[in-house]
C-alpha positions as CSV (number, residue, x, y, z in Angstrom):
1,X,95.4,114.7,65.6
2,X,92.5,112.2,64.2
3,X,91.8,109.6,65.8
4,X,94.9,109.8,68.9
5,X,94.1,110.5,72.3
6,X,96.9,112.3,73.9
7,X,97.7,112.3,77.7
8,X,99.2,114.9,79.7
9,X,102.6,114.3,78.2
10,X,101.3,115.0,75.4
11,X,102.3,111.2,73.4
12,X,99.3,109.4,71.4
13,X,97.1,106.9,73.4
14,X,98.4,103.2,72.2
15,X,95.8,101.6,70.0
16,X,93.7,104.9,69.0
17,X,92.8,105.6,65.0
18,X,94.1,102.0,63.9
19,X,90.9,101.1,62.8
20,X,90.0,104.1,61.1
21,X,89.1,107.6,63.6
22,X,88.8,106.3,67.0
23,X,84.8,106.7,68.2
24,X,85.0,109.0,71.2
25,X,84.2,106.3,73.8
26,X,87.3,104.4,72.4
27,X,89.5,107.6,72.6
28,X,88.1,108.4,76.1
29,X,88.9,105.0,77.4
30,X,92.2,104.7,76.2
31,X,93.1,107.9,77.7
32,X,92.0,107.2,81.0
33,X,93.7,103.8,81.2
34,X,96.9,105.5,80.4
35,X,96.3,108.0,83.3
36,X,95.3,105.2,85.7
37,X,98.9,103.8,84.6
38,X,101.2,107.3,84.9
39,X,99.3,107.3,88.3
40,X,100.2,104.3,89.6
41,X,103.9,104.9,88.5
42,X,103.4,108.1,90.6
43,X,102.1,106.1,93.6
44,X,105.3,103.2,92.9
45,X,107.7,106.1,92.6
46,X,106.4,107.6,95.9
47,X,106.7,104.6,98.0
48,X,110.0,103.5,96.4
49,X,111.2,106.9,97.4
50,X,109.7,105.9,101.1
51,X,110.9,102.9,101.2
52,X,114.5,103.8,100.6
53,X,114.1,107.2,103.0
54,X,112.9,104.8,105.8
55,X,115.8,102.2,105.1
56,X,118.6,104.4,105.5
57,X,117.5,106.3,108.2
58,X,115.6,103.6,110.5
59,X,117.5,100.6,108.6
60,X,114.0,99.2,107.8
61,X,111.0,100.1,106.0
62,X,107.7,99.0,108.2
63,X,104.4,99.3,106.9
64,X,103.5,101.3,110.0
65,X,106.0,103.6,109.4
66,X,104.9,103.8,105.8
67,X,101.2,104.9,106.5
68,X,102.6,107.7,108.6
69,X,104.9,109.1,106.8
70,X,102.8,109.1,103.7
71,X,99.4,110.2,105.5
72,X,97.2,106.9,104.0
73,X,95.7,103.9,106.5
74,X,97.9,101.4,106.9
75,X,94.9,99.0,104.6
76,X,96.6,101.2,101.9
77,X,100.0,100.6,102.3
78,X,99.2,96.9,102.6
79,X,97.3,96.9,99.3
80,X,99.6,99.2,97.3
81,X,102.7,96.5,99.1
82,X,100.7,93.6,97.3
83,X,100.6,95.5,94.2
84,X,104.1,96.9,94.4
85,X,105.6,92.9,95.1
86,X,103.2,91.9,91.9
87,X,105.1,94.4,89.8
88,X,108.6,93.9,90.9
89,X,109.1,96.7,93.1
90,X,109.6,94.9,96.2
91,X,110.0,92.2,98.6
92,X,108.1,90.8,101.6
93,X,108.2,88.5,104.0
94,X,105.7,87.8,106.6
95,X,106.7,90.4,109.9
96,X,109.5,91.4,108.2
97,X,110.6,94.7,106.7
98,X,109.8,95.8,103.0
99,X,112.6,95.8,100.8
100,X,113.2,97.4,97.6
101,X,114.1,94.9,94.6
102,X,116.6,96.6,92.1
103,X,113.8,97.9,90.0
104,X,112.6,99.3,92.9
105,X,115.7,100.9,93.8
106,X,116.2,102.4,90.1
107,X,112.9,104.3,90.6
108,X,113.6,105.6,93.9
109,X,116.6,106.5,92.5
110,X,115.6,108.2,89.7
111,X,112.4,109.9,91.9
112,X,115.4,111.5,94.6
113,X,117.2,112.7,91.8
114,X,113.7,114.5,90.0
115,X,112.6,115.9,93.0
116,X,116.3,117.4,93.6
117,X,116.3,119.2,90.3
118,X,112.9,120.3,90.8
119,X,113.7,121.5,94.2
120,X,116.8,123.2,93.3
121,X,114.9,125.2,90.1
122,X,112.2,126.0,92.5
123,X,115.1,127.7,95.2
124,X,116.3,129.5,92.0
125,X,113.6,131.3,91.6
126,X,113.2,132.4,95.1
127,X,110.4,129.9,96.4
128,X,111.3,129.3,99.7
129,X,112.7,125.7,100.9
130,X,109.4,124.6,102.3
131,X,107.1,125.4,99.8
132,X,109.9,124.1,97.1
133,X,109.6,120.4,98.6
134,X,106.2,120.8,99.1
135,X,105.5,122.0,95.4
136,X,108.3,119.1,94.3
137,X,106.4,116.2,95.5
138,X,103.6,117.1,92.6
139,X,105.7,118.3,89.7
140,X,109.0,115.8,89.9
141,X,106.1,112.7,88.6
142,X,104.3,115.2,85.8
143,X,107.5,117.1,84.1
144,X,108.9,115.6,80.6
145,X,112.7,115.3,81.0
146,X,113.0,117.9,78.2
147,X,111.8,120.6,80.9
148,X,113.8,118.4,83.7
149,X,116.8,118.8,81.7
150,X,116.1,122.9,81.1
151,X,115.2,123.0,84.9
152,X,118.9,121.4,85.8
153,X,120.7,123.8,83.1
154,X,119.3,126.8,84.8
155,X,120.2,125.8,88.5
């Protein structure tokens, strides 16, 4: 396509070819914003998942706990908490627990549910449990819910 910059799920970049064909630096910039974003909706997605994991099992989500369990510094977990509370994901309060807002909740949600499907496809075809939850973690945040949906028939 002239003038569109497609991203690994394969939908046009916003904004290229409206002027005419996109120059290449245009095209090349667009597409990289859009994969900073998917990969920050990966990163959300993960520590929503977290979040909720750590809440029904310990009955709190610490940031402590969150470095560990994810294998970052707990600096990280701090900044990606600020940016999660920006964007609505979730709540803090100073020495308190993080909580997960209803937005929050909806991605974790739906992130437990991809990774189940995946999981369960990947057991269907013989990949052992470890390796399945392993392989899961990647592929539940890059697979269109066409293949999702063709991964749950199958299973």
């Amino acid at each position: 396509m002239v003038g569109y910059a497609m991203t690994k799920s394969r939908k046009p970049v916003e904004g290229a070819g409206k002027r005419g064909p996109a120059r290449p630096a245009e095209v090349r910039a667009s597409a990289l914003r859009q994969i900073r974003h998917e990969h920050a909706m990966e990163t959300a997605q993960d520590y929503a998942e977290a979040i909720a994991d750590l809440a029904a099992t310990h009955g709190e989500a610490r940031a402590v706990d969150l470095a560990r369990r994810l294998g970052v510094s707990h600096v990280t977990v701090i900044r990606t908490i600020a940016r999660l509370q920006r964007d609505g994901y979730v709540s803090t309060r100073p020495y308190r627990s993080i909580f997960l807002t209803d937005k929050g909740l909806r991605i974790a949600e739906e992130s437990r549910r991809r990774h189940e499907i995946v999981v369960a496809f990947l057991r269907a075809l013989g990949v052992p449990d470890a390796i399945a939850q392993t392989d899961a973690e990647g592929i539940e945040h890059h697979v269109s819910p066409e293949t999702l949906a063709a991964f749950k028939r199958h299973t």
